[in-house]
Backbone bond lengths (Angstrom), bond angles and torsions (degrees), N, CA, C in turn:
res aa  C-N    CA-C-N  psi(-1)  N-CA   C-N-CA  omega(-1)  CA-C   N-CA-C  phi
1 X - - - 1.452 - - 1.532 108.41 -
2 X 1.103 113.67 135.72 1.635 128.87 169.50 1.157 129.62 -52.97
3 X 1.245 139.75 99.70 1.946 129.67 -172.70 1.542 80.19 -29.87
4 X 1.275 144.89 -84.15 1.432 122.83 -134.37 1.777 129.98 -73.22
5 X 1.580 89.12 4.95 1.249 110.15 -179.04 1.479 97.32 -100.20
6 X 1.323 133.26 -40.03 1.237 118.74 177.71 1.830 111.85 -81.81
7 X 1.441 126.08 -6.28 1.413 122.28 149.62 1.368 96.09 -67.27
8 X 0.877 162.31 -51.91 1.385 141.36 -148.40 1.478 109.22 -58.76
9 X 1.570 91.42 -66.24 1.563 117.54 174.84 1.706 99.94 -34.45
10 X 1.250 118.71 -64.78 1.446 110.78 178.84 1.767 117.83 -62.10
11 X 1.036 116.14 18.36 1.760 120.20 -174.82 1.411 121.37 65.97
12 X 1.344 121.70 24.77 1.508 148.75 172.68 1.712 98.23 -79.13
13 X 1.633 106.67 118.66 1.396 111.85 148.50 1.340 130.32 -127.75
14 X 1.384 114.34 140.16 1.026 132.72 -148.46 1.826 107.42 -70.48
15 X 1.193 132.39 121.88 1.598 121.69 179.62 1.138 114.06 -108.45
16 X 1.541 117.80 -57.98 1.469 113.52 -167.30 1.387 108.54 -165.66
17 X 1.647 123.25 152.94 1.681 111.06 170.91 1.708 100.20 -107.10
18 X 1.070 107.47 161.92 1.524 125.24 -176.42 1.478 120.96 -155.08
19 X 1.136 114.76 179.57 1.557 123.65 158.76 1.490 119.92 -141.55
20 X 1.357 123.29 -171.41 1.457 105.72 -170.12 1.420 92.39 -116.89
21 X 1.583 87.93 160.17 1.603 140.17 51.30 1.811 92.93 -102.89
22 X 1.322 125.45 -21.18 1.481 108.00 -156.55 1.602 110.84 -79.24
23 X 1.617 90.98 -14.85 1.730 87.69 169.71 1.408 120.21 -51.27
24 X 1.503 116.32 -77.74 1.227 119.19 -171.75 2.047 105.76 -55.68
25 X 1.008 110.15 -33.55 1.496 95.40 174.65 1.855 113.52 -52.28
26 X 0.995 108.07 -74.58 1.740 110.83 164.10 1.230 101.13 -25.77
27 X 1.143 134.69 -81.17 1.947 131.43 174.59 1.081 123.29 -0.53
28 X 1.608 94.11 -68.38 1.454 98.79 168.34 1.247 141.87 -50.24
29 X 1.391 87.27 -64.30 1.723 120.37 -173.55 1.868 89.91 -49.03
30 X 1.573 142.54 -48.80 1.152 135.17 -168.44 1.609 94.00 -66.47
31 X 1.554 116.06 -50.81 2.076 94.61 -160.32 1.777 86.90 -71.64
32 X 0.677 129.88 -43.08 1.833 126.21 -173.01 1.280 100.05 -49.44
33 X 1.480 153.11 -12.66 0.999 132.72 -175.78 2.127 94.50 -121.46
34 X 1.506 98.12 -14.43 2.028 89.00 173.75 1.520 91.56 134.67
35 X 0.704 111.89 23.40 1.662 96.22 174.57 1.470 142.12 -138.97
36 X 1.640 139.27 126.64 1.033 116.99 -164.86 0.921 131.23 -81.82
37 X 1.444 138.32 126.53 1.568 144.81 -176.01 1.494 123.00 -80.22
38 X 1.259 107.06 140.18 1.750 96.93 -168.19 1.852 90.33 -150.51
39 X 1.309 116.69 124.76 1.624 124.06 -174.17 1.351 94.45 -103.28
40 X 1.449 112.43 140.53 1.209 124.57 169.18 2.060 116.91 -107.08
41 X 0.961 148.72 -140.70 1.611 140.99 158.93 1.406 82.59 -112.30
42 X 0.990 118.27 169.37 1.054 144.79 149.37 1.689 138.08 -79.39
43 X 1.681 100.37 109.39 1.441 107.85 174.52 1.407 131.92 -107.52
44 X 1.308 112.32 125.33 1.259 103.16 -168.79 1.290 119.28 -84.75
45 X 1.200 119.26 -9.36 1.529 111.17 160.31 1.703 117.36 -79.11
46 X 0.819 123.98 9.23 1.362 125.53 176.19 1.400 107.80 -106.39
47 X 1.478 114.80 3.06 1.757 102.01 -162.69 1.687 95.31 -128.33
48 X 1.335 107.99 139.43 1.260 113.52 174.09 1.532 125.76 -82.21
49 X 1.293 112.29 169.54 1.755 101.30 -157.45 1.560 132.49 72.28
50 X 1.162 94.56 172.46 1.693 113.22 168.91 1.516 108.92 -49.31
51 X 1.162 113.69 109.01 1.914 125.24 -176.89 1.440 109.27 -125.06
52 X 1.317 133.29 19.43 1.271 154.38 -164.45 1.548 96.92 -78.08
53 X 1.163 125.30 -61.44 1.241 114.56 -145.51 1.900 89.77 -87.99
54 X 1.357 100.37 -17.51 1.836 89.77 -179.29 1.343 112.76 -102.15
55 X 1.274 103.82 -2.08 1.909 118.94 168.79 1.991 95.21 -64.21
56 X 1.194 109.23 -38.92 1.735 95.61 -173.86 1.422 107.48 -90.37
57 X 1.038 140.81 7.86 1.202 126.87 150.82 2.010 113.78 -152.77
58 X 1.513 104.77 87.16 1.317 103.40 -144.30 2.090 101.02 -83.46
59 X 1.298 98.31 -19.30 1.123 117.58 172.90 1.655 113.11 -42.37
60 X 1.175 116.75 -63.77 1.591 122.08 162.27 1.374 124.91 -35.88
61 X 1.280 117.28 4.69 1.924 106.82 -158.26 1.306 91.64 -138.16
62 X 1.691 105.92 141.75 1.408 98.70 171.57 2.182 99.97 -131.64
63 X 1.064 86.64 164.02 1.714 87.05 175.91 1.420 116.93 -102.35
64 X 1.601 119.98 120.17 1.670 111.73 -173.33 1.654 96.89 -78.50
65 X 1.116 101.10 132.30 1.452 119.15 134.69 1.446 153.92 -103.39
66 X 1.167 124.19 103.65 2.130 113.03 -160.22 1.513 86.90 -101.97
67 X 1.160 94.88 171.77 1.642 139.66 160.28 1.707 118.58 -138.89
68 X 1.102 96.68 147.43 1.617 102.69 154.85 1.731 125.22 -64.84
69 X 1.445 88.73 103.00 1.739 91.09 171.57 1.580 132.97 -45.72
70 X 1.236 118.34 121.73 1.902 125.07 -145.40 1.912 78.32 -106.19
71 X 1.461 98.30 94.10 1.806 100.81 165.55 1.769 123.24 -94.42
């Protein structure tokens, strides 16, 4: 099974990969609107599309994941 298949299983959905500064902005912007955030590294075989330019330095990128906050 796939780490992103076993986030699922845990109620993790998948949004977007990035780097910063726009990472942590997105971060936010998800708990500011209710939700919990959880970064994974970044794999490029797991990600669809053109991954070229984050294939050379993959270290920089992280993948958001939210959930619905359980209050």
């Amino acid at each position: 099974m796939t780490r992103e298949k076993e986030l699922a299983r845990e109620g993790w959905e998948k949004q977007t990969t990035f780097d910063e500064p726009r990472l942590s902005e997105l971060v936010e912007m998800y708990k500011e609107i209710g939700f919990e955030v959880h970064l994974e590294a970044f794999h490029s075989d797991e990600e669809p599309g053109c991954t070229e330019c984050m294939q050379a330095d993959p270290d920089r990128f992280k993948t958001i994941y939210t959930r619905k906050r359980e209050d």
